[in-house]
LOSE-247254 format. One record per atom (N, C-alpha, C, O): x, y, z. Coordinates in steps of 0.02 Angstrom, whole numbers, plus 50000, padded with zeros to 5 digits. Layout:
XYZ
...
This chain:
485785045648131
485775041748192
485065039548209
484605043648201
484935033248231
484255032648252
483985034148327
484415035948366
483425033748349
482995035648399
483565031348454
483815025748449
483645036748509
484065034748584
483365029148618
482785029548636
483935023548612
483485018148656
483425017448730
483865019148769
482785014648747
482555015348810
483375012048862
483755008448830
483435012548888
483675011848957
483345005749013
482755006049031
483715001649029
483194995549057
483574999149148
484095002349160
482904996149199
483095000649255
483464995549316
483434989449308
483664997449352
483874994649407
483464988249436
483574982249446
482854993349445
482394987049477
481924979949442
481614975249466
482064982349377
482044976949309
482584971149315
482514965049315
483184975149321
483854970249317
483754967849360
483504962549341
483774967849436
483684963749484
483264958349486
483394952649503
482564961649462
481964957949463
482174951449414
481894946149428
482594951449362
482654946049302
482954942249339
482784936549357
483554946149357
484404942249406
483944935949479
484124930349496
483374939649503
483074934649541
482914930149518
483104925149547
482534928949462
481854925049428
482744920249399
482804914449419
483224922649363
483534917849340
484044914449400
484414909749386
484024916449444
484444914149508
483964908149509
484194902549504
483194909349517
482744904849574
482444901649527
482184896349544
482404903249474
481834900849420
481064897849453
480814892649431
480864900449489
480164902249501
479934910849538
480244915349567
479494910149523
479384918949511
479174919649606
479394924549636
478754914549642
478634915249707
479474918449751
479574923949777
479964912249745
480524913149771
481064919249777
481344921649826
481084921349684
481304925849651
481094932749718
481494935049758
480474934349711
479924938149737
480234941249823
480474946649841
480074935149858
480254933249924
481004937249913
481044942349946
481574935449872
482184934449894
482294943949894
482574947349937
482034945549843
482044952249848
481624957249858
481704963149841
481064954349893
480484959849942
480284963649909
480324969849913
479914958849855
479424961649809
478964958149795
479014952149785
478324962049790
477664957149751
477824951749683
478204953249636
477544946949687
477494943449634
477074945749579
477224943349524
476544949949580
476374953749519
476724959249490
476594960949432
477324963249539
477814968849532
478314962549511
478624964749462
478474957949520
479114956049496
479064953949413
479504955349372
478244949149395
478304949149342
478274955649308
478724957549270
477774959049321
477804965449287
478364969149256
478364972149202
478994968149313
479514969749304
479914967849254
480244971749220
479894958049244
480344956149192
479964958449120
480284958849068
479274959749123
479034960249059
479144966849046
478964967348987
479314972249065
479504975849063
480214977949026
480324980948973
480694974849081
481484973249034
481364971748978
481494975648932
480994964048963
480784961548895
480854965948831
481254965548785
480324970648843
479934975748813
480474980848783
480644982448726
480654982748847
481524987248837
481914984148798
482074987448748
482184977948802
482704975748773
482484974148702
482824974648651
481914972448708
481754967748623
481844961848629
481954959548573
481854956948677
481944951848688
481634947148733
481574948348793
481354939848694
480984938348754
481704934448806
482214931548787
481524935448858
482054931048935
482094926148954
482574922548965
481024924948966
480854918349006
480524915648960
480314919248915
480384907748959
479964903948932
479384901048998
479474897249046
478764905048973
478424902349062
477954897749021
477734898048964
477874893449073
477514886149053
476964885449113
477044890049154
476434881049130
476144884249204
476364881849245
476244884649299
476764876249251
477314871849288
477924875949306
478184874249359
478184880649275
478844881749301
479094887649224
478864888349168
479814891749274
479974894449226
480824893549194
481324892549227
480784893949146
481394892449096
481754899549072
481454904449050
482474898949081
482674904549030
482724903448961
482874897748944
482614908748906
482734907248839
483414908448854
483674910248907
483784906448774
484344906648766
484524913248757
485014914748790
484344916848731
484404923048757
484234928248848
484514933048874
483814925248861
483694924648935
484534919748958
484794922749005
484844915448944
485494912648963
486044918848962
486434919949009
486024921448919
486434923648891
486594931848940
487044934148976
486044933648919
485804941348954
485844942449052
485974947449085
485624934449075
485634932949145
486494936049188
486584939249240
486834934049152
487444934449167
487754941849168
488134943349214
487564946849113
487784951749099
487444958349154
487704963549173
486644954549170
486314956649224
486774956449282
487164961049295
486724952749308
487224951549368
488034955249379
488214957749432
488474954849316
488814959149305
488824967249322
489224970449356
488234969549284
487874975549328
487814976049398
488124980049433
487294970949419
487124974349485
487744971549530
487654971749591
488304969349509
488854967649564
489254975149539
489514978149586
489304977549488
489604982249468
489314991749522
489674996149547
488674991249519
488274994649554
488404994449634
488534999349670
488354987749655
488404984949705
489254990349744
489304993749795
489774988649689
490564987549710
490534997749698
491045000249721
490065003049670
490115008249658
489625012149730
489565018249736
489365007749772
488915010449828
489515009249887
489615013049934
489885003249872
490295001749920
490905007249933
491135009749984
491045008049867
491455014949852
491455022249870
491885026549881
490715021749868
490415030549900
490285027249964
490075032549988
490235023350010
490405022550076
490975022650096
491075024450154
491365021250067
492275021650087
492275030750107
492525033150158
491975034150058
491995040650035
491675043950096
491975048750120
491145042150122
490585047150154
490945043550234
490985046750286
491095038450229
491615034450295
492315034350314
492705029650304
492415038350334
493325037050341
493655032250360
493485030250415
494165028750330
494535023950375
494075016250360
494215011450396
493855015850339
493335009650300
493675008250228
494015012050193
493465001750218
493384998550170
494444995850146
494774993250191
494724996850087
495284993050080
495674999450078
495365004450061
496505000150097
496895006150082
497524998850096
497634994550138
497835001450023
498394995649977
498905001850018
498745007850017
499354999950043
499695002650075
500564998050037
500634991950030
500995002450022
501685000649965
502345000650019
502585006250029
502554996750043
503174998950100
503874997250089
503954991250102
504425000050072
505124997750067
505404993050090
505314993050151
505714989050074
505884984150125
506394984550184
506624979750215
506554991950193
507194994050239
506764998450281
507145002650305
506174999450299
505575000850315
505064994750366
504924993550425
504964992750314
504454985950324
504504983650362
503914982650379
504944980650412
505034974350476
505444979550539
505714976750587
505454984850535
505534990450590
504654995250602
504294996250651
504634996550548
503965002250568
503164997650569
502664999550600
503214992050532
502474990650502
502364987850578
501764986350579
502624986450636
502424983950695
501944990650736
501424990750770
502384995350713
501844999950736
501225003550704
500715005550733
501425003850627
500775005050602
500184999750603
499605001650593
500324993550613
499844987250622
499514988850687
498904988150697
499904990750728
499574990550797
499134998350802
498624998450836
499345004050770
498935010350762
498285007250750
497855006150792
498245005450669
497595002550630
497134999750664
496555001350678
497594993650682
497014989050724
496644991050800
496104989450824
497264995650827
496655001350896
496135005850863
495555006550880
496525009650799
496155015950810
495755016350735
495325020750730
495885011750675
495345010850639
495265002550613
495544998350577
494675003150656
494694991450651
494464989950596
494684984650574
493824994350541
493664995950511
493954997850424
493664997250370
494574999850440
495095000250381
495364992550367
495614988650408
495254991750310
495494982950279
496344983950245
496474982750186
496754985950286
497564987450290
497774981450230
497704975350233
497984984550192
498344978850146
499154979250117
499324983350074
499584974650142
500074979050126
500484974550062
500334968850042
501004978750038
501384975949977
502134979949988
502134985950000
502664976649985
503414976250012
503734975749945
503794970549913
503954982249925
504244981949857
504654987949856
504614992449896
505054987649807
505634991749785
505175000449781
504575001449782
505615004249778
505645010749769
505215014349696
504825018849685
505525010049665
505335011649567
504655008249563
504185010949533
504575000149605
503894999349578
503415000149633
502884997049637
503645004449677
503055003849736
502625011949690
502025012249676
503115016949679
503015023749628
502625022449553
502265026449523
502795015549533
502265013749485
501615012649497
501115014449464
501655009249553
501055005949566
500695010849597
500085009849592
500875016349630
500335022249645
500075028149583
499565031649586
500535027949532
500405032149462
499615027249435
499095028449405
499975020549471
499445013749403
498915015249436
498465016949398
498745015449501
498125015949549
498115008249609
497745007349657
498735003449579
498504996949614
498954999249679
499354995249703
498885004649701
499245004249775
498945013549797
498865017849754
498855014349855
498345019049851
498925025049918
498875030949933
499365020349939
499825024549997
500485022449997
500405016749976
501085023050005
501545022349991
502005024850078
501765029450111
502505022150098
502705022050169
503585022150147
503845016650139
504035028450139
504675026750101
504895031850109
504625037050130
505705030450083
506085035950099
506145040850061
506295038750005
506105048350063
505915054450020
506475059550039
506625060950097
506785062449977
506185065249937
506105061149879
506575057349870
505565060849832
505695056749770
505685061949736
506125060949693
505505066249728
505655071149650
505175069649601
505315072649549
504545065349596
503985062549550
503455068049568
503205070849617
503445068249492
502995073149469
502175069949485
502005064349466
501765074249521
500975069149539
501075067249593
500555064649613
501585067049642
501385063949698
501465069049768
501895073449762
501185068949815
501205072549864
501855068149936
502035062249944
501965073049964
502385069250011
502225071550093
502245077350112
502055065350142
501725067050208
502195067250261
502015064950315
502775069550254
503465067750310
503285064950364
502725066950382
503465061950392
503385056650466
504045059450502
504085064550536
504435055950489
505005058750539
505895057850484
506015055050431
506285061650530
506965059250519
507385054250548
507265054250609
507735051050537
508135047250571
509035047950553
509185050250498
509375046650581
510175045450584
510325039150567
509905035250588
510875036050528
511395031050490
511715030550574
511735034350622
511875025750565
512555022750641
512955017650575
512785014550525
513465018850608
514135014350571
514085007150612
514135007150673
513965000450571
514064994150597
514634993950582
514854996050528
515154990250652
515544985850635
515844979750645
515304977150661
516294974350649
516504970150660
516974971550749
517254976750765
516924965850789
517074969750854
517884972050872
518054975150922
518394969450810
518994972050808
519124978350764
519674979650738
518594981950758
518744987950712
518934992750751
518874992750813
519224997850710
519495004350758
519175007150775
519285009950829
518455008350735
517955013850737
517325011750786
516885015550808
517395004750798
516874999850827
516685004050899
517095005750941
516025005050902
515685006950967
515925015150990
515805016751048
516215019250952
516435027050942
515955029150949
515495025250935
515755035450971
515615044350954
515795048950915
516395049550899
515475051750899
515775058550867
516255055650788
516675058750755
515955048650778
516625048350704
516345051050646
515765050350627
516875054650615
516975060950581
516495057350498
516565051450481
516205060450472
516075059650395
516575058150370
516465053950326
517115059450373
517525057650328
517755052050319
517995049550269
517625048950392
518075042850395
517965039250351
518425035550331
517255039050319
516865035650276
517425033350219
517515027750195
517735038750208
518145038750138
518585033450131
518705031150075
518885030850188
519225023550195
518955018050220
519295012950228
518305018350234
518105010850265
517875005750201
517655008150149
517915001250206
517514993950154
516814994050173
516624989850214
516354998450147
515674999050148
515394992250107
515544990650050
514974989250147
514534983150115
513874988750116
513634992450159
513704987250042
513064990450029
512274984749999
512334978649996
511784987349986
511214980849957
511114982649890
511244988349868
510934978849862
510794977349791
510654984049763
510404988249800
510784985549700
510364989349643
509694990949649
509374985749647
509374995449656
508764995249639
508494998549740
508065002749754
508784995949772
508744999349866
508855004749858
509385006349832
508235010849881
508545017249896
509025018649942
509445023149936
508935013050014
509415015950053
510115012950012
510565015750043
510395009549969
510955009649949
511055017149903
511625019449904
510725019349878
510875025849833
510985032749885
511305037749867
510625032049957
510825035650009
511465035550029
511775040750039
511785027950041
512405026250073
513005030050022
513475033850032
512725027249967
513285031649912
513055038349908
513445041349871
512655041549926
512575048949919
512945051649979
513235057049973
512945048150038
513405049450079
514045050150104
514305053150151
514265045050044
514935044750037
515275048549993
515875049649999
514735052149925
515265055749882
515095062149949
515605065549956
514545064349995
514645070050024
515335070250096
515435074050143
515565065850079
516045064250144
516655063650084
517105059650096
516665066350040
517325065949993
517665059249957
518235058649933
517125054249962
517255048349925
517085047449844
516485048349834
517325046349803
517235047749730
517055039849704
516665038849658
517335035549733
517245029849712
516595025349724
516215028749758
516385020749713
515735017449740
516105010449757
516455007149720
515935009249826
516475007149884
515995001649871
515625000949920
515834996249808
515794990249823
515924984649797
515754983349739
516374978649855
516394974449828
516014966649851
516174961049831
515484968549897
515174964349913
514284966549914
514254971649949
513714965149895
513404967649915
512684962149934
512614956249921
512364965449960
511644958049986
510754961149962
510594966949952
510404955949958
509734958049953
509314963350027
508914967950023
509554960850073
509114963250125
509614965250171
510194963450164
509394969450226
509834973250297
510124966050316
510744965950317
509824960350331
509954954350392
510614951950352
511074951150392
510774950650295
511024948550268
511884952850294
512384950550321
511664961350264
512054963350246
512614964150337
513214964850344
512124963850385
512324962750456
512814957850463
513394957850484
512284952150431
512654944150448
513524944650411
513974941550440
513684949150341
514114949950338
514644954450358
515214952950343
514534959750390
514844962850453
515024959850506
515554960750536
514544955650522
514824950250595
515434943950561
515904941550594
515274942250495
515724941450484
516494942150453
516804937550426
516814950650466
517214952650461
517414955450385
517964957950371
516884954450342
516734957650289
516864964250269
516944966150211
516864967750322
516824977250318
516304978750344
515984974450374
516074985950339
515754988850400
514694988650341
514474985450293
514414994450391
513894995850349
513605001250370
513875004650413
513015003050342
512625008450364
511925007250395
511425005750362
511945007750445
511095006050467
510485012950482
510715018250504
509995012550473
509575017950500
509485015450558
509495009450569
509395020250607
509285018850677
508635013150704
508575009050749
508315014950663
507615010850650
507495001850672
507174997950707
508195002950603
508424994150615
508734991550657
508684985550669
509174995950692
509784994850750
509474988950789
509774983650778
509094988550821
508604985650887
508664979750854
508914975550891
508494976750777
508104971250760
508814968650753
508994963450780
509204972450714
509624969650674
510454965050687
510784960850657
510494969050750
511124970550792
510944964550854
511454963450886
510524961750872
510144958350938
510404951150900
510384946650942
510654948450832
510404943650800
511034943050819
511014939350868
511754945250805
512534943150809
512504944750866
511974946550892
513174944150904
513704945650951
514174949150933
514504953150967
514224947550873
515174950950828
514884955350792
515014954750732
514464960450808
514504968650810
514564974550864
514424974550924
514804979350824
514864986750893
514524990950829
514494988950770
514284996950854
513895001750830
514305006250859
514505006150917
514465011950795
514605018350819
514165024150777
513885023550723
514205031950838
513765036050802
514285041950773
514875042450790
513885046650721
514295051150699
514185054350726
513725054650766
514665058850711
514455067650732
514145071250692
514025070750632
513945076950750
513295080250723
513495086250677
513975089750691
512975087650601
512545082950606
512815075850574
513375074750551
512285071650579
512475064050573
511935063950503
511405066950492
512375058850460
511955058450395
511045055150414
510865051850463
510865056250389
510025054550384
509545053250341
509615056650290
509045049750340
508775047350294
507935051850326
507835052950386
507465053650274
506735056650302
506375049750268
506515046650216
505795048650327
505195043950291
504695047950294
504605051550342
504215047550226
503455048150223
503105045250209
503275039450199
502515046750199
501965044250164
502005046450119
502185052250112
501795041550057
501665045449986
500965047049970
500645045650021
500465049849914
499845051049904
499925054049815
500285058449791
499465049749787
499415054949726
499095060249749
498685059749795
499295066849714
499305072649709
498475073349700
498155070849654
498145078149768
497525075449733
497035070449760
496445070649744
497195067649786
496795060249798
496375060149829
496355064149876
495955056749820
494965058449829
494995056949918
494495058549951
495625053649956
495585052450017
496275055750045
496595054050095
496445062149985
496975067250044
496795066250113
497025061950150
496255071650129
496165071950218
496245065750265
496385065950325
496155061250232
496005054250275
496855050550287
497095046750329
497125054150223
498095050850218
498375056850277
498825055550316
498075062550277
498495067850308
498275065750388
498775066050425
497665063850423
497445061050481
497845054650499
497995052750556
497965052450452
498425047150474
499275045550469
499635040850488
499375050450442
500085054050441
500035057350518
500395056150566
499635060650515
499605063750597
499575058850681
499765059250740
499225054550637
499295047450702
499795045050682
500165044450731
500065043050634
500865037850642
501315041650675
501705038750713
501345048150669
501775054650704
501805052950785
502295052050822
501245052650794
501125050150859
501395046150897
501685047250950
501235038550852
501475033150867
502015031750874
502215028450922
502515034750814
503195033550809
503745037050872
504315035150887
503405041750895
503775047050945
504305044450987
504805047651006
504065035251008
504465031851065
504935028651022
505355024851047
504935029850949
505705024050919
506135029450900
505915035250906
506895028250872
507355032150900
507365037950830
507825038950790
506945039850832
506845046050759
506665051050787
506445050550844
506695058750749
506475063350759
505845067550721
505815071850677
505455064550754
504685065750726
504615073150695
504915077850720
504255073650647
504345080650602
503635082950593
503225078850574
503405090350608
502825093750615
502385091250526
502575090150468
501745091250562
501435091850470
501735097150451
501985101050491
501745098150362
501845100350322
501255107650303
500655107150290
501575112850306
500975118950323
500645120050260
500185124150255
């Protein structure tokens, strides 16, 4: 192996990255609050390090070599790279700063994100909230991949690596059409489940794999569908229109039910099937404390919608 080569330094790279930004050494100098005898010093220096000459100086003005073209770029690459790794250990030494990719269900999403938007923006103005509205399978990818850093969904998942921050529970209400038998009831039994025309949502919706988990626990064997929709609004709009009944989380009731006329809501008896939301977190994660602080404020927040808020996790 041959002799470990020098190392070119921080304040070299900059010093070049100026001179080829400004191509005069006065400007260069100025831009980054340094002497003009420290700045050349500096590029001749890199030079020296690299094995390469950079600049072509003339007494008129300065030129990059083509290698100076070439090298300019890869400079800059660095110190934006440097740059994006200081920004990083400030996220770190700062709580609640900088970007948190936040992953939300879409049977979730247009009930809760009104209140986590409004938490954020009182109580950290500072956090750059970013959100992404996706399925179950790839919101769980995308936190294994790293391109999503929190996850807002219904649990348990059973994934190996991930931690789970419970928020609260909520209760299913039976939608129905306003000539149903069951329409606007109390106390209706689990079982009834076993004979109604359940409209459920697409493949791939956890809360549809709930609705059917609910139904084989209410003694239904079959998978009760012959109609089904992409989203809750949809699956409403076909309840109001005499389609068969559905399952709502309480969550949605308010949004969902305000849109027809030609629904009644009834509740079960206790207990009443239920769905838990959390937060997700890889297992681990360099901003645990900061997910568990804010699991602790959404707790908060959520207290006035119709769920039953659940203690942290000991």
């Amino acid at each position: 192996m041959g002799s470990k080569r020098r190392q070119p330094s921080l304040s070299q790279l900059r010093a070049f990255a100026a001179v080829a930004e400004h191509l005069h050494f006065r400007d260069a100098a100025a831009a980054i609050g340094m002497s003009q005898p420290a700045l050349s010093g500096a590029v001749s220096a890199l030079e020296e390090t690299l094995g390469v000459t950079l600049l072509e100086r003339t007494t008129r003005k300065v030129l990059l070599s083509p290698a100076g073209e070439r090298l300019a770029v890869r400079a800059k690459a660095v110190l934006d790279a440097v740059g994006a790794l200081l920004e990083e250990a400030e996220a770190v030494r700062a709580p609640f700063t900088g970007a948190l990719r936040l992953g939300v269900i879409p049977t979730v999403a247009p009930y809760l994100l009104p209140t986590v938007l409004r938490l954020v923006h009182e109580r950290y103005p500072a956090l750059d909230l970013q959100v992404h509205e996706e399925q179950t399978a790839s919101l769980v990818d995308g936190l294994h991949t790293g391109r999503l850093d929190l996850l807002l969904l219904a649990v348990p998942l059973g994934v190996p690596g991930i931690a789970e921050l419970p928020l609260f529970d909520e209760d299913f209400v039976l939608v129905t059409p306003l000539d149903h038998r069951l329409g606007g009831r109390e106390g209706i039994p689990r079982e009834a489940l076993k004979e109604l025309n359940l409209l459920l949502l697409d493949e791939g919706h956890c809360l549809r794999d709930q609705a059917l988990e609910i139904c084989r626990e209410a003694g239904r064997e079959d998978a009760p569908v012959t109609t089904t929709a992409a989203g809750l609004s949809t699956l409403v709009q076909l309840v109001a229109g005499g389609l068969g009944c559905t399952l709502l989380p309480r969550t949605a009731l308010k949004l969902e039910t305000t849109r027809s006329s030609g629904l009644l809501t009834g509740s079960f008896a206790h207990p009443a099937p239920a769905r838990r939301i959390a937060l997700a977190m890889r297992t681990g994660a360099a901003r645990g404390a900061e997910y568990a602080e804010l699991a602790a404020a959404l707790r908060e927040a959520m207290a006035p919608l119709p769920v039953r808020v659940l203690g942290a996790p000991s």
